[in-house]
C-alpha positions as CSV (number, residue, x, y, z in Angstrom):
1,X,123.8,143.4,223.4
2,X,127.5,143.3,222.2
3,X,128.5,139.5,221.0
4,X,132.3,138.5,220.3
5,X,132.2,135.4,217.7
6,X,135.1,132.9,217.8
7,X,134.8,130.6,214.9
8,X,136.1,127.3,213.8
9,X,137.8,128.2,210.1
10,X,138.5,125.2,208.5
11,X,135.9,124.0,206.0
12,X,132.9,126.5,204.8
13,X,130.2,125.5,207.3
14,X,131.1,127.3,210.3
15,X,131.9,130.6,208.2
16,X,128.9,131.1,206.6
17,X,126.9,129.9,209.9
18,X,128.6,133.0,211.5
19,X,127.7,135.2,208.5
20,X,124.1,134.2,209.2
21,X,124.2,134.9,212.5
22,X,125.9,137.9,212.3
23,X,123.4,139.8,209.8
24,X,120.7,138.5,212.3
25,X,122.1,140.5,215.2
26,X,122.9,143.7,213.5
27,X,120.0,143.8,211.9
28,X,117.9,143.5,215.2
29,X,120.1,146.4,217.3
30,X,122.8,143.8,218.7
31,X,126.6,144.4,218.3
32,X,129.1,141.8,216.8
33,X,132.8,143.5,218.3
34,X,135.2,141.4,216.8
35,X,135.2,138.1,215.3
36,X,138.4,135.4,216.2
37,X,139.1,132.5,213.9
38,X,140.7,129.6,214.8
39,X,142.8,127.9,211.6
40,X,145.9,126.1,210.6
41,X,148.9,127.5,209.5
42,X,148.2,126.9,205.6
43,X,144.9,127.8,205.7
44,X,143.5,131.5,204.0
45,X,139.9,132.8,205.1
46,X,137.7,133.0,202.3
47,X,137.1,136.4,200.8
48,X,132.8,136.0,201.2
49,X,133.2,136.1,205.1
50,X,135.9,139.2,204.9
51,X,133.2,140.8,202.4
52,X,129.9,140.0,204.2
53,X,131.4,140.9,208.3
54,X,132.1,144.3,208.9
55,X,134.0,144.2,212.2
56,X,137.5,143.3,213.4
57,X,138.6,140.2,212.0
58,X,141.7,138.2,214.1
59,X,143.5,134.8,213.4
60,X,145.0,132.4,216.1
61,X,146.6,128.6,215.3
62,X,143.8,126.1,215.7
63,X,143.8,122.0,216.0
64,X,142.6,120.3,212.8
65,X,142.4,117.4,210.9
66,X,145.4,115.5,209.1
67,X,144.3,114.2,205.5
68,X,145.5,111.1,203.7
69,X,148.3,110.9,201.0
70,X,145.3,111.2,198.8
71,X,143.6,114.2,200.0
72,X,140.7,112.1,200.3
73,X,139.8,110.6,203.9
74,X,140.5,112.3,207.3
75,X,143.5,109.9,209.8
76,X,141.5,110.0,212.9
77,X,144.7,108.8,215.3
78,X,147.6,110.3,213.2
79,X,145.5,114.0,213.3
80,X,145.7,113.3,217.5
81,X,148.6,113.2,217.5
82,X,150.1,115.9,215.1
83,X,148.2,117.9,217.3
84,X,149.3,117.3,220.3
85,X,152.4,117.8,219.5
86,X,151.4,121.8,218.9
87,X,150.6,121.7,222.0
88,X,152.6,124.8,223.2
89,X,151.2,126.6,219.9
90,X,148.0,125.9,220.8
91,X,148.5,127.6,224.6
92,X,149.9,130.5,223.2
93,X,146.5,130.7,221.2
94,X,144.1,130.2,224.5
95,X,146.2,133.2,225.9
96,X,145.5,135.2,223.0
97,X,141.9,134.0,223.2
98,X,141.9,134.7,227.1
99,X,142.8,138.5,226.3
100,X,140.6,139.3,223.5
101,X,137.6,138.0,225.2
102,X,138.4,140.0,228.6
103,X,139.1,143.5,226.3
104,X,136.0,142.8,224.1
105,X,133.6,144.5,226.5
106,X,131.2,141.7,225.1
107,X,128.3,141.1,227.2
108,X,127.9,137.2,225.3
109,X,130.8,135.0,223.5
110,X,129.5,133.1,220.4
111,X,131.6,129.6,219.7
112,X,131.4,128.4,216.7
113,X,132.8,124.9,217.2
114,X,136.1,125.9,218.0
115,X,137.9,123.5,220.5
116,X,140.5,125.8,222.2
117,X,137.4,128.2,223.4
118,X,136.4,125.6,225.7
119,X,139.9,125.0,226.9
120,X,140.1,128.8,227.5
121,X,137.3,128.3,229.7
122,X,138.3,125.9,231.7
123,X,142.1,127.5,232.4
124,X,141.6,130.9,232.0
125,X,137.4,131.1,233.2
126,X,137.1,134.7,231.6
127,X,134.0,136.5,233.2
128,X,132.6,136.6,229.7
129,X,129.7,134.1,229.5
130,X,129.5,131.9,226.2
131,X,127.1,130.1,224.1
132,X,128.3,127.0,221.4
133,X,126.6,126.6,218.2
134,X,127.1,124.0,215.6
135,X,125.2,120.7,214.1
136,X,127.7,118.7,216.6
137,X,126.3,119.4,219.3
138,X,123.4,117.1,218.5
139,X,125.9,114.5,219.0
140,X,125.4,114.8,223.0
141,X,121.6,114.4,222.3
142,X,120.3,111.4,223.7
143,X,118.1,110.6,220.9
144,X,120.6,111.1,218.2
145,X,120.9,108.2,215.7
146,X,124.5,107.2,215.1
147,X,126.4,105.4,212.3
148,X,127.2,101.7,212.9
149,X,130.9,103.0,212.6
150,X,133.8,102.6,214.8
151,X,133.1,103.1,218.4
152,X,136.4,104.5,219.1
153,X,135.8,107.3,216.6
154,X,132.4,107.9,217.6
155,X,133.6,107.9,221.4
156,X,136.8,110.5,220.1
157,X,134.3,112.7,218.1
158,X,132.0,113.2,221.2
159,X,134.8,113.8,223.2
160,X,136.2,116.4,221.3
161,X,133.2,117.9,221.2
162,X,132.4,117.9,225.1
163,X,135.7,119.7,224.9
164,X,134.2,122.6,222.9
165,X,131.9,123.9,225.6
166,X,133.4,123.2,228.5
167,X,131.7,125.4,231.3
168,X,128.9,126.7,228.3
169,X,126.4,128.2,229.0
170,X,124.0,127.1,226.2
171,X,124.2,125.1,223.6
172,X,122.5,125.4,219.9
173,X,122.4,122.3,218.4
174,X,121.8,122.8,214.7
175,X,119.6,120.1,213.3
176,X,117.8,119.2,210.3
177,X,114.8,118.0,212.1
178,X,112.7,119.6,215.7
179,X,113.6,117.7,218.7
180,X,113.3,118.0,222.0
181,X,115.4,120.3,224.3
182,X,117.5,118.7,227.0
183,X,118.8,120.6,229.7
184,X,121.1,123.4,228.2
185,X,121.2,121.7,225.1
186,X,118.6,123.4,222.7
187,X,117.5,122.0,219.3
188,X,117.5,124.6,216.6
189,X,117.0,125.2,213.1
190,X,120.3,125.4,210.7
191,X,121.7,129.2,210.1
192,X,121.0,129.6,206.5
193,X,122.3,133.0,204.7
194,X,119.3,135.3,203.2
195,X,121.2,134.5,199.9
196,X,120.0,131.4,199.8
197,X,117.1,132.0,201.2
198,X,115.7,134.6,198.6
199,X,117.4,132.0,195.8
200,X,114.5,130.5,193.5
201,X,115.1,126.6,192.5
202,X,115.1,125.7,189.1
203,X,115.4,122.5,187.0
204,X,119.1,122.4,185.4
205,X,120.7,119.8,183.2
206,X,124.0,119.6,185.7
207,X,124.7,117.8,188.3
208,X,126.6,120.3,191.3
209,X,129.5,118.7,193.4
210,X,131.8,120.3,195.9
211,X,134.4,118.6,197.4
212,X,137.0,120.2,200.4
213,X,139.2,117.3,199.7
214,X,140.5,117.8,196.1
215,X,141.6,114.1,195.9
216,X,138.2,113.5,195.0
217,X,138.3,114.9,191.9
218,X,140.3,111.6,190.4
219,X,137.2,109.5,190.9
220,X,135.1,112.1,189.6
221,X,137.1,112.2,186.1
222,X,137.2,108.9,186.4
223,X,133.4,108.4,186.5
224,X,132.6,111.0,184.1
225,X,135.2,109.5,181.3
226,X,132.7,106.7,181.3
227,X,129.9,109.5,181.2
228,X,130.3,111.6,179.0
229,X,127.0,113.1,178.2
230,X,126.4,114.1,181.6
231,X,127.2,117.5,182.6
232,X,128.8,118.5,185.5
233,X,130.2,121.3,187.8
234,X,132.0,120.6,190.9
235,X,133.6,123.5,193.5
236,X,137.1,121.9,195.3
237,X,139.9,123.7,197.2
238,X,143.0,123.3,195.0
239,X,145.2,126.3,195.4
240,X,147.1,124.9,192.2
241,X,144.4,125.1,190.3
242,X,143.4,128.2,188.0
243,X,139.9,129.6,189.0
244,X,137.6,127.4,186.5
245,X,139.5,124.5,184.7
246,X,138.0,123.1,182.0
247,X,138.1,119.3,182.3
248,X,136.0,119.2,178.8
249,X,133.2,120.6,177.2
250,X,130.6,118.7,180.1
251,X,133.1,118.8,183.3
252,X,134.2,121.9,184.9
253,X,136.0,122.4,188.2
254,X,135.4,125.5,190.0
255,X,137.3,127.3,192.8
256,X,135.2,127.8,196.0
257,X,133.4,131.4,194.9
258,X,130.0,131.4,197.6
259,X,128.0,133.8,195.2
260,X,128.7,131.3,191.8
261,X,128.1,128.3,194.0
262,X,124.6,129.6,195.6
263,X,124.1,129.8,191.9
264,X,125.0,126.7,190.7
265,X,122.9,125.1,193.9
266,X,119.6,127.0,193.0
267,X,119.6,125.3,189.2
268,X,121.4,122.3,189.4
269,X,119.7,118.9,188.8
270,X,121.3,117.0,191.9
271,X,124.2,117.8,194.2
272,X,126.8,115.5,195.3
273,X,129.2,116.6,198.3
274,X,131.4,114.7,200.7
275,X,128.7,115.5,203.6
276,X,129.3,118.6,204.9
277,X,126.0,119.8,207.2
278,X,125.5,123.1,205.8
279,X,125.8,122.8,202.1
280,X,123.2,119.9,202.9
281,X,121.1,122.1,204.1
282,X,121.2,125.0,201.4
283,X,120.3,121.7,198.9
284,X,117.5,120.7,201.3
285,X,116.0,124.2,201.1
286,X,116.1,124.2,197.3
287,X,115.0,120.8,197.2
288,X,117.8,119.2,195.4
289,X,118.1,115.6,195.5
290,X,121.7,114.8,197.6
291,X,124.0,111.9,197.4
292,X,126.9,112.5,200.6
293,X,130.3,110.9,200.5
294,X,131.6,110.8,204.1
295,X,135.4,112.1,204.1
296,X,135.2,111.0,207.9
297,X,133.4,109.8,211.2
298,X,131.8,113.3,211.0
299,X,130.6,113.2,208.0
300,X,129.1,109.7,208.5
301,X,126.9,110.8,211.1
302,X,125.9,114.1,209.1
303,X,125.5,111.8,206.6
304,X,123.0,109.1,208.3
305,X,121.4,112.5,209.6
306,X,120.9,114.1,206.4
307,X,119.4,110.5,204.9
308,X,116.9,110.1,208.1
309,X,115.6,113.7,206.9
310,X,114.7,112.9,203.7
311,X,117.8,114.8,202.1
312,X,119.0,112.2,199.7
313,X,121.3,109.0,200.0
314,X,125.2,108.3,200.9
315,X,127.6,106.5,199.0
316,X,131.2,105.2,199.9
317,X,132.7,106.9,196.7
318,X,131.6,109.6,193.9
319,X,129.9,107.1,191.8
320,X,127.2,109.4,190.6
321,X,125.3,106.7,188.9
322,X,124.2,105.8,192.3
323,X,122.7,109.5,192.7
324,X,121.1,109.1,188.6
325,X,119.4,106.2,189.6
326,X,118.1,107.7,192.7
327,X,116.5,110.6,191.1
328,X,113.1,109.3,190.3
329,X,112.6,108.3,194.1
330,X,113.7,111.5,195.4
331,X,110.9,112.9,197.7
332,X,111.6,116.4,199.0
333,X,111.4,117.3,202.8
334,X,108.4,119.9,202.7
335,X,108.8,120.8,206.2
336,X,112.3,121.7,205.7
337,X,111.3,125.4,205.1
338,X,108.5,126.0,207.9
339,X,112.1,124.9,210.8
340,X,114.4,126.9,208.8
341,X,111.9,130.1,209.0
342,X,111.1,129.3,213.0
343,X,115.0,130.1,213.9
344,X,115.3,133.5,213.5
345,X,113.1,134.3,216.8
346,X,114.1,131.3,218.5
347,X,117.9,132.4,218.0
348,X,117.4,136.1,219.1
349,X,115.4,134.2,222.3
350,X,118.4,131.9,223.1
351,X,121.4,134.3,222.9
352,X,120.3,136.7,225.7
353,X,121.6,135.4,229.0
């Protein structure tokens, strides 16, 4: 079968969920004829995903989120409305969204989270059947667990992504535990790269952070002037930044490089992220002890997720003497690796319509 991906750019989840995915297929006789990713003007696609898919790559403008003065936390009412008023930016993007999908010749559209697909769908209706795939999806799953967060936000993030997959097919609702299916929604195992999967754990001195939000970084200095003897090695996204800066001989900052990161993952002591589902994941499958730091109502619910899963515990800020003194508790998720391993047949089962 011939698949056309259309991808969600922003962040690192959604990339490397499509990389999975896409080695997957070709490697079992399918087709992947072009992938479209949605992103903000500012934003630059990581060299790993130009590196690891070998098909036509294309870019349209995408809604996203608006960040604090701080680069720290995500403004859930002031990101609405920036984005609404793109909205004429954001049409010309479904009409370049409607045309590639009708000259694809793709028997089956992959969405990777990306919002204006399911607007194409409902304008436009191309012939083209689709299927969504992301860990939010869970979010319309009637036995989902939320956070005892703000209603509106909760109510706004299900919303939004109801507005992913409108007219969908199928959805693939990446979880860290099996449940049930319901209706079109089907529970799945997380897409996890054969990098990390041939990766061997071992026991480092260092605690691993990554943070998309380079604000963070200030209370990570912070905490680790106190700390000293603890040493660390955290991945952000600061353009200004050279590609490894030296804080001091225990601290280094790293720019976002997947290879050095899987690396760092497989040997680190602990790993401490603001609560992103798939670097969760990657820790979960090494069995590395998490602490998450919720940047927003997203992450809050991956965050609760990730903790009723066994992956580690959350904390409001990047205090990692809460994650220190949670080490000798830490109980990995054994199971973790038997669902990961289940998806690869499940996945080939699910994309044929």
């Amino acid at each position: 079968m011939k698949y056309l991906f259309i991808v969600q750019g922003e962040g690192r989840g959604h990339l490397t969920q499509a990389i999975s995915l896409y080695e997957m297929l070709t490697q079992n006789g399918h087709e992947v004829v072009g992938v479209l990713v949605g992103k903000s003007e500012s934003m630059t696609l990581p060299a790993f995903f130009q590196e690891k898919v070998s098909c036509p790559i294309s870019y349209f403008i995408s809604p996203h989120f608006v960040f604090s003065s701080d680069n720290k936390k995500t403004l859930f009412f002031k990101s609405i409305f920036y984005n609404l008023k793109k909205t004429f930016v954001y049409l010309k993007s479904i009409r370049f969204l409607r045309k590639k999908i009708n000259e694809s010749g793709a028997d089956v559209v992959i969405n990777f989270y990306e919002v204006l697909t399911g607007f194409t769908y409902a304008f436009s209706r191309p012939k083209v059947p689709y299927i969504c795939i992301a860990h939010q999806y869970l979010l319309l799953h009637p036995d989902f667990i939320f956070p005892k967060k703000s209603k509106i936000e909760l109510a706004g993030l299900k919303f939004l992504t109801r507005l992913s997959c409108i007219r969908a097919s199928r959805l693939l609702a990446l979880s860290f535990t099996e449940m049930r299916d319901v209706k079109k929604l089907c529970v799945v195992p997380p897409l996890l790269r054969k990098e990390v999967l041939q990766k061997t754990p071992t026991d480092g001195n260092y605690i691993l952070g990554y943070m998309v939000n380079a604000g963070f970084s200030e209370e990570i200095i912070k905490w680790h002037r106190a700390n000293e003897d603890v040493v660390l090695h955290c991945f952000w996204n600061n353009k200004e930044a050279p590609k490894e800066l030296v804080i001091n001989k225990n601290l280094t900052f790293h720019q976002l490089n997947d290879v050095l990161f899987l690396d760092y993952m497989a040997g680190c002591r602990a790993y401490a992220s603001t609560g992103g589902f798939e670097s969760i994941c990657e820790a979960m499958y090494l069995q590395k002890p998490v602490m998450m730091v919720p940047a927003h109502i997203e992450q809050e619910c991956n965050a609760l997720d990730a903790m009723n899963a066994g992956a580690g515990i959350a904390s409001p800020e990047f205090n990692l003497t809460t994650l220190l003194d949670y080490l000798p508790n830490y109980k990995p998720n054994t199971t973790f690796a038997d669902w990961i391993h289940k998806g690869k047949s499940m996945f080939l089962d699910l994309l044929k319509l």
